[in-house]
N, C-alpha and C positions, 0 to 999 in steps of 0.2 A: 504494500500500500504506500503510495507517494506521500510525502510531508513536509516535501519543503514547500508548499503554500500554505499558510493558514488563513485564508481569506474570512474577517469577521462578517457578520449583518452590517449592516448601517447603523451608524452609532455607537459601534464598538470597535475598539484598537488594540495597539498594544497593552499599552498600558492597564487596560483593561484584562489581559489574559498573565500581563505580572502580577494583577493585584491578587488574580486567583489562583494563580501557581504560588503565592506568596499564605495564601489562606490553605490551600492543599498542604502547605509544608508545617505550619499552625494554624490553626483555626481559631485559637484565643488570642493570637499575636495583637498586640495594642495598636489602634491606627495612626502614633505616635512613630513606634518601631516600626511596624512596614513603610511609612514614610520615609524615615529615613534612611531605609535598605534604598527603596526604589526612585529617591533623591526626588520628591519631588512634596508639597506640603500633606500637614494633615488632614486641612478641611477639603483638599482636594482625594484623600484617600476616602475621607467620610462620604464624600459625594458619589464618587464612582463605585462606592460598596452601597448607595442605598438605591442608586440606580440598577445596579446588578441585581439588588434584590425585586426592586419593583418589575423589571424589563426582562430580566437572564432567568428569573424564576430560579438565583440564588438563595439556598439557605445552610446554613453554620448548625452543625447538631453533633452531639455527643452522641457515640452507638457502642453497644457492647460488641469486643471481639468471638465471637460464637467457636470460633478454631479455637485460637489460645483460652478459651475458658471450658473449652471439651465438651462442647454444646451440640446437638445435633441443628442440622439445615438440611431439608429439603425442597428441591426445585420442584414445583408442580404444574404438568399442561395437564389443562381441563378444557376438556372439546364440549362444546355445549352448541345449543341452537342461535343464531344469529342476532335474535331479536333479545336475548336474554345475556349474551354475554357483558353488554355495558353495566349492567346491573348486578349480576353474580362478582364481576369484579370490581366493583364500589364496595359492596359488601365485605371480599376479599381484605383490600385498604381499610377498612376501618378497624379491622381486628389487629390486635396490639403483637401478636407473635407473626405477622406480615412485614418484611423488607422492604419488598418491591411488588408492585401487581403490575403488569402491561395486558392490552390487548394485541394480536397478533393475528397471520394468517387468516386475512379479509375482514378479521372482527368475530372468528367464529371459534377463537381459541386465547383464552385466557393463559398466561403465566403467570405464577408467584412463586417467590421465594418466601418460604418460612421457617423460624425458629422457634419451636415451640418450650417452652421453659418448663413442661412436663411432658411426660409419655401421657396424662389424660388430655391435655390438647390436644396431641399430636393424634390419640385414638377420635377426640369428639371432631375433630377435622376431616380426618382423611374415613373415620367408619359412621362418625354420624352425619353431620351437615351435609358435607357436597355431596352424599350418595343419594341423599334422598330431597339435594336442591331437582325442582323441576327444572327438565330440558338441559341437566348435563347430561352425553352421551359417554365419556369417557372420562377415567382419571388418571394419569401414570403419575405417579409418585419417582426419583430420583434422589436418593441420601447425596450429601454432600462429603467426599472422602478426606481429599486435600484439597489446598488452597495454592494453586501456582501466583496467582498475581489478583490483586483487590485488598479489601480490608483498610487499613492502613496506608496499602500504596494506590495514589488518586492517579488516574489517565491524565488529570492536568499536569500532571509532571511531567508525562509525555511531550508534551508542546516546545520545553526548550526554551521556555519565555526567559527565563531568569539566567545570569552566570553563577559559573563554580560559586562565586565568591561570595554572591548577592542569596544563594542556597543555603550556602555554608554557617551565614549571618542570620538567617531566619530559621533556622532548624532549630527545635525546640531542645532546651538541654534537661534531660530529668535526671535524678537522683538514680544509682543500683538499682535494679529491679528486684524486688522480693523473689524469693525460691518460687513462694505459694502463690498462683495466679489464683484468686477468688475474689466475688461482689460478697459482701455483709447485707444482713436484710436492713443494718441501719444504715445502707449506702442507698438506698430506693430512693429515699426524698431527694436527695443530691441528683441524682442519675434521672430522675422524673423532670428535675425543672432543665437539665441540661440537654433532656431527648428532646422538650422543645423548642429551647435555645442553647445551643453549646456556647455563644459567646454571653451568655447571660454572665451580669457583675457580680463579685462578690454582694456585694447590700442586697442583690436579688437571692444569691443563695442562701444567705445570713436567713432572710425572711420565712422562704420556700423550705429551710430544714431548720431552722432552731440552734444550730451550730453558729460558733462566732465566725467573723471573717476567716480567720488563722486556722481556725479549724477546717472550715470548709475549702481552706485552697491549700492545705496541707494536705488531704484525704483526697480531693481532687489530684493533686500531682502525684501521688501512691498509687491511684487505680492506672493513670495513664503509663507512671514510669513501668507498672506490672505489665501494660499489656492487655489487661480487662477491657477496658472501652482507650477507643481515639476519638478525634476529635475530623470527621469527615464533613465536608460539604458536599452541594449537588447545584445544578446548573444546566442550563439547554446546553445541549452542546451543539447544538445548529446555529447559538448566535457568533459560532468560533467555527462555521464551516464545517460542521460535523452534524449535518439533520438527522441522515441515517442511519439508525443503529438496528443489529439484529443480532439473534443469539443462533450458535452454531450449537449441533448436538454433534460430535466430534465423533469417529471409532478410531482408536487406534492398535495397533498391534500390546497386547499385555507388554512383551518387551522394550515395547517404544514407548508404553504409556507414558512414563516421566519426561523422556526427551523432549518429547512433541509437547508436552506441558510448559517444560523449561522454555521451551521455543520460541510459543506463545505469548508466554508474558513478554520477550524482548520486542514484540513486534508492538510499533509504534500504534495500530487500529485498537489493542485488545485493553476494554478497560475489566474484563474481571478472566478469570479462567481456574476452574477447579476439574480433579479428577471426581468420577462419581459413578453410581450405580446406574443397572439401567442397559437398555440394548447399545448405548453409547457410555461412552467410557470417558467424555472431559467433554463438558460444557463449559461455552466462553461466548463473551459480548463480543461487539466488535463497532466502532463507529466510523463511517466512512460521509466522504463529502456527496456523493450522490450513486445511483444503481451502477454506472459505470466503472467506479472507485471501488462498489463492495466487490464486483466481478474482477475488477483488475486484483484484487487481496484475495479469494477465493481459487483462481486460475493459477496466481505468482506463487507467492511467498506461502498460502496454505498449504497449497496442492503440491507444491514441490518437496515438504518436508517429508521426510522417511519415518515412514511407518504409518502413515496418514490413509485409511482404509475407504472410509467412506464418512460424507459428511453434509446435516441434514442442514437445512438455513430456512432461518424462520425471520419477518422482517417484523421490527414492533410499527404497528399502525398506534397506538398513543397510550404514552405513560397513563398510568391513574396514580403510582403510587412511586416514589424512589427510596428516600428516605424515612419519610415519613408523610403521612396522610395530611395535605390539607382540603378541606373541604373548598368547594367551586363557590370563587364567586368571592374567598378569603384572600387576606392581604397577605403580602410577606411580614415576618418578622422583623427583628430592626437584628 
């Protein structure tokens, strides 16, 4: 896949794709310090972060790592009737153990990713609701094995926007990571007001959990230095010349499986890719600047790599859900 263009929308530049390569690399970074990484003022970093959010359908959110916390995730298509899939996946998105929901394949196949935070979600999900939602004809379920590329690491980094040094300077520095990766049930208040705003201020967390400032951004840099939650954003990535995204169902040779994983991640298109269960064996996004570009990525750099068997593509016709759910018709966040 080509990348030395990144043609924005209208209204968007460069500096606009450092502020978010800059937020990909911290997501709490003060608009004081990105300023001065990106040499340019603060009310001007304020300004082009609130337009990002109003316009880029920007938002800043703390998420728990489901890998590093030994969580299960699975990818789910649900083939349902046409007229029924915008609404089975709204429903999808509003439930709290949901990632991502998209619509897909002409509108007649739902995807989500879920984590379910018990085996009785994961049974009222996959044995109760959607079996006996009206008009789904199908559900494949897909566990999630490993993690090649995502989590932690954002496709915005992919872009190049930033130098060595201007990276180097915004990379967030935490303390040893503890042995023990685990959430406390007294880390929920903290992690609740942060899943819907990860840049929310201390005085906001102070409030939202009872903890003092010191406290709350002392337990904060303990969960992120372990590994537990980071701190990701999300964003069109069409206003940066990337409309098209779709998700690949991968087979690879068992002895290739990792290779072709490793691959993956290096290639500039793929913003997630895990190995997983399933008649395919590594499911991965992919965003491309239009059909031409995802077939040029498809034919090139997919197709040529060894051990690459066979590979299904599915194109998202429109997000409902990435990060987290907002409702239509809702502002962004600040």
């Amino acid at each position: 896949m080509q990348t030395e263009s990144h043609t924005p929308s209208p209204g968007f530049d460069a500096l606009d794709r450092r502020l978010l390569s800059a937020l990909a690399l911290d997501g709490r970074a003060s608009f004081s310090r990105i300023a001065a990484v990106l040499g340019v003022s603060d009310q001007t970093v304020a300004r082009r972060y609130r337009r990002l959010c109003a316009e880029g359908g920007l938002r800043v959110v703390v998420m728990r790592d489901a890998h590093r916390l030994g969580e299960d995730q699975w990818m789910l298509r649900v083939r349902c009737a046409p007229d029924s899939a915008p609404a089975i996946a709204e429903a999808l998105a509003k439930r709290p153990d949901t990632s991502w929901v998209g619509l897909a394949s002409g509108g007649t196949e739902v995807l989500c990713m879920t984590r379910p935070r018990s085996s009785g979600d994961h049974d009222d999900l996959l044995l109760g609701k959607l079996p006996r939602t009206p008009s789904v004809v199908e559900i494949r379920a897909h566990q999630m094995l490993h993690r090649f590329y995502g989590g932690a690491q954002s496709w915005v980094s992919k872009l190049g926007a930033l130098t060595a040094a201007e990276t180097e300077a915004l990379r967030p520095r935490h303390e040893p990571a503890p042995d023990h990766v685990r959430i406390a049930p007294e880390d929920e208040p903290l992690l609740a007001a942060l899943e819907r705003d990860g840049r929310a201020g201390y005085p906001e967390l102070q409030r939202a959990t009872g903890l003092t400032e010191s406290a709350a951004r002392r337990r904060l840099a303990a969960l992120l230095a372990s590994g537990a939650v980071f701190v990701d954003s999300e964003c069109d990535p069409g206003i940066f010349g990337h409309p098209v995204s779709a998700l690949l169902w991968i087979t690879a040779a068992p002895s290739a499986l990792h290779s072709v994983g490793q691959a993956l991640a290096g290639h500039p298109g793929i913003a997630h890719a895990s190995a997983a269960t399933g008649p395919c064996n590594i499911i991965a996004s992919v965003l491309a600047r239009n059909t031409a570009d995802l077939y040029a990525y498809l034919s090139g750099p997919l197709g040529q790599l060894e051990g690459v068997r066979h590979v299904d593509t599915t194109v998202f016709l429109r997000r409902i859900k990435q990060l987290t759910y907002r409702e239509r018709g809702s502002g962004p966040r600040r």
